[in-house]
N, C-alpha and C positions, 0 to 999 in steps of 0.2 A: 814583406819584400823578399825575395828569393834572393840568394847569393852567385853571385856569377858562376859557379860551377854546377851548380842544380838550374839554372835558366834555363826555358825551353828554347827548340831551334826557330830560328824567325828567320820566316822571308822577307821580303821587300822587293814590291818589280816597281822602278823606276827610279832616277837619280836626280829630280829636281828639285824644290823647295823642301814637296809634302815630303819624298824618302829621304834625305839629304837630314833634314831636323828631326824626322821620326827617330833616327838610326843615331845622332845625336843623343837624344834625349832616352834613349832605351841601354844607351853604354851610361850615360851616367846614373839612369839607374841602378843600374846593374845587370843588367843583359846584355850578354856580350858573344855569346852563338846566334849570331845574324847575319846574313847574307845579303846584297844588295845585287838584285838583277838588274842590267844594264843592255837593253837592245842595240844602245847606238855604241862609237868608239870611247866615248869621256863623258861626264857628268853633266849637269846642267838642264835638262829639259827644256822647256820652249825659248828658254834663254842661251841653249845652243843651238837652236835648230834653226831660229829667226834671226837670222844675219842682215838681214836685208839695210840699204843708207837709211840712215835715219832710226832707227829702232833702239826704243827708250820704252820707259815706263811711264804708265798716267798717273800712278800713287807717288806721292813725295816718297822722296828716299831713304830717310831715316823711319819710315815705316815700312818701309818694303824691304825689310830686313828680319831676322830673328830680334824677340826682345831681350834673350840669352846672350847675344852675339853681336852686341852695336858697334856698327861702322865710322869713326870720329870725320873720315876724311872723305863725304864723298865731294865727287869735285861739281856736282849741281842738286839743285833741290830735286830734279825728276832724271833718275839715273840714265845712263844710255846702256844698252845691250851687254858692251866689253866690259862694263864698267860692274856691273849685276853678274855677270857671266864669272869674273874675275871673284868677285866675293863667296860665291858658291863654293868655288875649289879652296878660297880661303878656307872655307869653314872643315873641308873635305880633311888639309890639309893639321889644319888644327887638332882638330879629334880623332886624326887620325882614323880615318875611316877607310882609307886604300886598302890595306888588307881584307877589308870586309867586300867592297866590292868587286863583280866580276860582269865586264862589257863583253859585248859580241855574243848576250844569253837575253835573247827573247822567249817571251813564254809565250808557248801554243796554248796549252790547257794544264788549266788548275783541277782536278780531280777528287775529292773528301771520301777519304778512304774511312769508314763507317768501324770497320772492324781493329783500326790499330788508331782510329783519331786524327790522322794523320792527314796534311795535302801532300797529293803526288804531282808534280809541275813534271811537263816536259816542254823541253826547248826546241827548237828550232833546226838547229842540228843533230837532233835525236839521241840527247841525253836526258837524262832524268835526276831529278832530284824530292825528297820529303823534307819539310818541316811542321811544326804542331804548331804554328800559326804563322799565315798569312794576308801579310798588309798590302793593300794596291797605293801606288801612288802615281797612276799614268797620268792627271792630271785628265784637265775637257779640252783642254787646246794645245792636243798632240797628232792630231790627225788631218793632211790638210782634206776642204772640201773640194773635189774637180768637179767642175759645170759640164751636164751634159749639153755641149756643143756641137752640134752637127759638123762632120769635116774638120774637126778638131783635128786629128787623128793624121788627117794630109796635107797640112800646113806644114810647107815648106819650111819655114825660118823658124827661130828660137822659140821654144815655146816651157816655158815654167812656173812655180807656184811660187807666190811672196816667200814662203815658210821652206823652200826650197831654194834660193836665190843662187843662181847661177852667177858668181863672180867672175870665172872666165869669160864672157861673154862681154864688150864693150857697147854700150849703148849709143855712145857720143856720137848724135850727129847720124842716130837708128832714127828711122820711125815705128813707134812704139803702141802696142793697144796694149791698155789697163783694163781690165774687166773685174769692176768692183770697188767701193769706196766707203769699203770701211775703216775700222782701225788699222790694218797694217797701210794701206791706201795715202791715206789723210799725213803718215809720218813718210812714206818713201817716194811720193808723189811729189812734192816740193824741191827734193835731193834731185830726181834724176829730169827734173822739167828743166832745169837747167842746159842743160849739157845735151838734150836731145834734139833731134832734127824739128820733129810733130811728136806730138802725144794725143790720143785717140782713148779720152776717159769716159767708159760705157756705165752708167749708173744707172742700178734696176732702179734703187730708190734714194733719195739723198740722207742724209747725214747730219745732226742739230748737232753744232762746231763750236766750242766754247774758249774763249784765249783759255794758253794754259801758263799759268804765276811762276813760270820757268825762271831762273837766273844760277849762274855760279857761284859756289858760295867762297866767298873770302877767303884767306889763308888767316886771319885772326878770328875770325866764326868756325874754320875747324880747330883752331888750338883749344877754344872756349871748350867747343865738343868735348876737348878729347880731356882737358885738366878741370875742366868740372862738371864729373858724373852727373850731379843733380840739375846741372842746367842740360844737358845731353834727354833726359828722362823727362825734365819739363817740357822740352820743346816738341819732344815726340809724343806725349800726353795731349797738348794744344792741336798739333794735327789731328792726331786719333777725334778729338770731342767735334772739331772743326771739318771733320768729314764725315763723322758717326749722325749730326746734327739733318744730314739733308736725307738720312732714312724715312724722315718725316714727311718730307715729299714725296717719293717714292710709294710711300707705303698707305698717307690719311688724306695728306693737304695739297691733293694732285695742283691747286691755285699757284702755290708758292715756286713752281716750276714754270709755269708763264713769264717769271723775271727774268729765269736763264733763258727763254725763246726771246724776248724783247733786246735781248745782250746780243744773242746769237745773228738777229736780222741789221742788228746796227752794226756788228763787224762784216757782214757781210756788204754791207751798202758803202762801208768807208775804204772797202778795197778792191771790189767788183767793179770794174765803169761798165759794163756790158751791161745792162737791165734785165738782158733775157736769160744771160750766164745765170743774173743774181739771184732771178726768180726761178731758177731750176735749180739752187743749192739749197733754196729751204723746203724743207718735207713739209709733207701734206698730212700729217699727220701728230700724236700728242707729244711734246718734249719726254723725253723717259721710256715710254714707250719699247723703245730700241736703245741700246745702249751710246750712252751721250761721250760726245769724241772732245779732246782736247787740243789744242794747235792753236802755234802765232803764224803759220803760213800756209798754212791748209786755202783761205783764199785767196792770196797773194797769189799761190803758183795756179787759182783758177782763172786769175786777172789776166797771166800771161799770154802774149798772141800766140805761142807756138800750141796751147792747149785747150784743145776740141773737147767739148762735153757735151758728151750724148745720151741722150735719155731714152730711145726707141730701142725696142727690147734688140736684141742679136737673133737675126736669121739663122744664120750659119758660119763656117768659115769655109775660104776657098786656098787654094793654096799659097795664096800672096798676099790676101785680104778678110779683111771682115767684115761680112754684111749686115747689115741690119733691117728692121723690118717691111721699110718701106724700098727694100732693093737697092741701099748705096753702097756701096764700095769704099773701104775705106785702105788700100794701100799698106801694109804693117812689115816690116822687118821682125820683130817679136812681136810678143803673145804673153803678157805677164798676170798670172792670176791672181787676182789678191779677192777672193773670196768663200775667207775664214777657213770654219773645222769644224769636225762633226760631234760638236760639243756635244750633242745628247747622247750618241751612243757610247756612255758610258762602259770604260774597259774592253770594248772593242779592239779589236779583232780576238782577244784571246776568248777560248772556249772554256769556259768555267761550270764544274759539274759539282753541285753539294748533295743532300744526303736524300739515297734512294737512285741517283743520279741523274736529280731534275736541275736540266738549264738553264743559268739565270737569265738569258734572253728569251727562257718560255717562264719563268717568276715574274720578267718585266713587260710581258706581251702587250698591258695597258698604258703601260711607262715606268720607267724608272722610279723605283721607290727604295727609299734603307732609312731605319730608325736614326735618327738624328745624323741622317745622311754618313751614317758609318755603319750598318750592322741589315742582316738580311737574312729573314727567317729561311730555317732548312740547308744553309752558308756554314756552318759552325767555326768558329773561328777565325774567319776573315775580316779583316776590319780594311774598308774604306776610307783612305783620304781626299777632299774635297770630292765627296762624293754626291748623290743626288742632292739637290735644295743646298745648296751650300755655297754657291756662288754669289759673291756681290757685285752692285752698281755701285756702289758707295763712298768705298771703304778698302782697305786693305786683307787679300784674302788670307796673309800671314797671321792675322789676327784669329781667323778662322782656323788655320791649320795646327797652332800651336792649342785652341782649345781642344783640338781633334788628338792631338799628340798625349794629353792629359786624361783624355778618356781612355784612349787604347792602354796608354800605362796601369789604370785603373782597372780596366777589365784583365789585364795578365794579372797583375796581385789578387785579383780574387781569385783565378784559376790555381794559384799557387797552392792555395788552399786544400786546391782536388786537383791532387795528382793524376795525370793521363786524361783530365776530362776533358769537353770541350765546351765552349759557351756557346749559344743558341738564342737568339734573338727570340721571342713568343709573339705569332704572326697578328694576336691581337692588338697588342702594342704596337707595332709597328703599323700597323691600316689605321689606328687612331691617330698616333702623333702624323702619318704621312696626308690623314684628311683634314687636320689642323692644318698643317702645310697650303695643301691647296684652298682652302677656306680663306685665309688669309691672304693668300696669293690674289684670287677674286675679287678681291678690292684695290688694287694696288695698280699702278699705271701700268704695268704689263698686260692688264689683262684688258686695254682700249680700246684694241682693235688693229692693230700691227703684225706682221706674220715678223718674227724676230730670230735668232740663234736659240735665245732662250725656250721655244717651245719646241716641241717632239711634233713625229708628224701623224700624231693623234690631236695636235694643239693644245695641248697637255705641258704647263712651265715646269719640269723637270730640275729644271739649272736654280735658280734666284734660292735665295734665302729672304723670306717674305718680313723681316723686321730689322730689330736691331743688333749689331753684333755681339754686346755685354748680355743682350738675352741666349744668344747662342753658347757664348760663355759659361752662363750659369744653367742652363740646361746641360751641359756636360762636362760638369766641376768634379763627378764622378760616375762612376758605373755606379744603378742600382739593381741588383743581383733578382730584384722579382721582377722588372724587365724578362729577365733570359731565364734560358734552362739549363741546368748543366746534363751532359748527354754523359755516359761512362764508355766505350770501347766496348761492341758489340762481341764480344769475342767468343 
């Protein structure tokens, strides 16, 4: 372990979960020349960015946290926005990390300077900066995705993305098109059907809608939390095994998933009267599939008279209206997008050049690949957080990231060792474990027959982590050093 005044300097581009606990967990080891780049004005990532009514989390809350850093008090089992947004900066605040961070520094290009070991990042504003290793933490769902709409562009009235929500803007008593119904959809869709004139929801494809086990928790179930640790640590062990359990669906016993479709048709029959509404909210395709949604109003506000659901692709738009394919008109005040992020193009927009000064968007021409979805041959020294194959259905991906946080610590103490060098993933190791990856993936309900987020547009599942999370765990409990290479300073 290096001592705080011999640590090398560490980047960090992003301030959400993955940078927020890397950056954590790197001071308490003892590294403590690190920097946290900051595109936006304050911390938080997608839990700053998504403001939208209604915007909560689908993982219980006591796991959707650090297992370092437990929350005794939250005020429901499935967190909302302010409430995840709020504990972030706790943490910021705790460990003291303000000094380390600096906002208003987007990175253009990450650059692997061969001859001194070093990345050279330039920002946005056209400064520059070096450090001897660089961590990405933009996370997959920072980027929004805009539908190429015809006549988008000359629409009169309000037009924005969920992940952008125009708060200035009053809805009450607007008439509104929704274009898309997915996750952000299914939570903000309920909020603002209320309060609107007409709502105009355009669904390429529908959505398998599950109640979600939502409630408040008590004022003497957070005391419990908070005056006895071991009941705190049981009860987020019980989630953990109680969600870690349906990998099995996912992944062998595609059968065991027809129960949640049988759930899913009888909420929808017990709050739909419409027949046609009803039969247009279930997919035509395999539960799991596409990532499965949670909500106790998601069909309540389909039930509603003021809300139109439309299934006929989008024409165009005109400047007052939205047409769809069979030529109707559909009247809108707004224009609200809620159709997701460009989850696969991992670390996008920034231009990232490693050694020789080849591309990682010409290393990933065939799709996104990195050795236990953190590491990438001819990269040296760059370590990915929830990076390729690392994403779950499942499960909570903080589980994920703290394993990720373990390995990167891992791999700096072994650097420690060799002064100035740098680590280098070996390109055979990585095509092997990345065709394990997909091997596995091939069996598993993603691969059914659904065009999803999760695949590239190779159709290539770049995002999922195809098993269990304690395997991913124990797959990177530590850096093993004949993995990598170490490189010395070309000098």
């Amino acid at each position: 372990m290096q001592t705080p005044n011999a640590s090398p300097s560490i980047a960090i581009i992003g301030t959400g979960f993955g940078g927020i606990g890397m950056a954590i967990r790197l001071k308490q080891a003892g590294y403590h020349n690190l920097t946290l780049l900051e595109k936006s004005d304050r911390v938080g990532g997608t839990w700053r960015d998504n403001t939208y009514p209604g915007a909560a989390c689908d993982v219980q809350s006591h796991l959707y946290s650090y297992s370092f850093e437990p929350k005794h008090d939250w005020s429901r089992k499935f967190a909302p926005q302010a409430e995840i947004l709020a504990y972030i900066e706790h943490c910021v605040d705790k460990y003291n990390l303000a000094p380390h961070i600096r906002c208003h520094r987007e990175v253009r290009e990450a650059r692997f300077d061969e001859k001194s070991n070093l990345w050279q990042l330039t920002l946005a504003d056209g400064n520059t900066l070096q450090a001897r290793i660089l961590i990405t933490a933009t996370g997959q769902l920072n980027r929004p995705a805009w539908p190429d709409l015809p006549g988008l562009d000359a629409f009169r009235g309000r037009v924005f993305h969920s992940a952008r929500w125009d708060h200035d803007y009053d809805l009450s008593g607007r008439r509104v098109a929704v274009v898309g119904t997915g996750a952000s959809a299914i939570q903000f869709v309920p909020e603002i059907a209320r309060s609107v004139d007409t709502l105009h929801l355009f669904q390429r494809s529908a959505a398998w809608v599950l109640p979600k086990a939502d409630r408040p928790f008590q004022r003497w179930e957070q005391a419990l939390f908070a005056h006895l640790p071991g009941w705190d640590r049981l009860y987020r062990t019980w989630i953990y095994w109680q969600n870690e359990s349906r990998a099995l669906a996912f992944t062998r016993f595609h059968r065991l998933l027809d129960l949640y479709a049988a759930q899913a048709r009888r909420e929808a029959a017990r709050h739909i009267r419409d027949p046609e509404k009803r039969r247009r909210v279930i997919p035509d395709y395999r539960i799991g599939c596409k990532r499965i949604l949670i909500s106790n109003d998601w069909y309540p506000a389909i039930n509603r008279d003021n809300v139109n659901l439309v299934t006929r692709p989008i024409d165009g738009i005109r400047e007052d209206a939205v047409v769809d394919a069979d030529g109707r008109r559909y009247p809108v005040d707004a224009i609200i997008l809620a159709t997701g992020f460009r989850a696969t193009e991992f670390l996008s927009p920034i231009r990232i050049l490693g050694r020789q000064g080849r591309l990682l968007n010409e290393a990933w021409r065939d799709g996104a690949a990195a050795f236990k979805g953190i590491s990438v041959s001819g990269f040296p020294n760059l370590f990915m957080l929830y990076g390729p194959n690392t994403n779950l259905a499942h499960n909570s991906i903080l589980f994920m990231l703290e394993s990720q946080f373990r390995y990167v610590l891992s791999g700096l103490d072994a650097l420690a060792h060799r002064p100035g060098a740098a680590l280098d993933v070996r390109q055979d190791r990585l095509e092997r474990f990345s065709s394990r990856v997909q091997r596995a993936l091939s069996g598993s309900v993603w691969d059914s027959g659904c065009r999803s987020w999760y695949l590239d547009r190779n159709g290539r599942n770049t995002v999922n982590w195809p098993g269990f999370t304690f395997s991913y765990r124990f797959a990177t409990r530590r850096v093993n050093t004949a993995d990598y290479q170490f490189l010395d300073p070309a000098r």
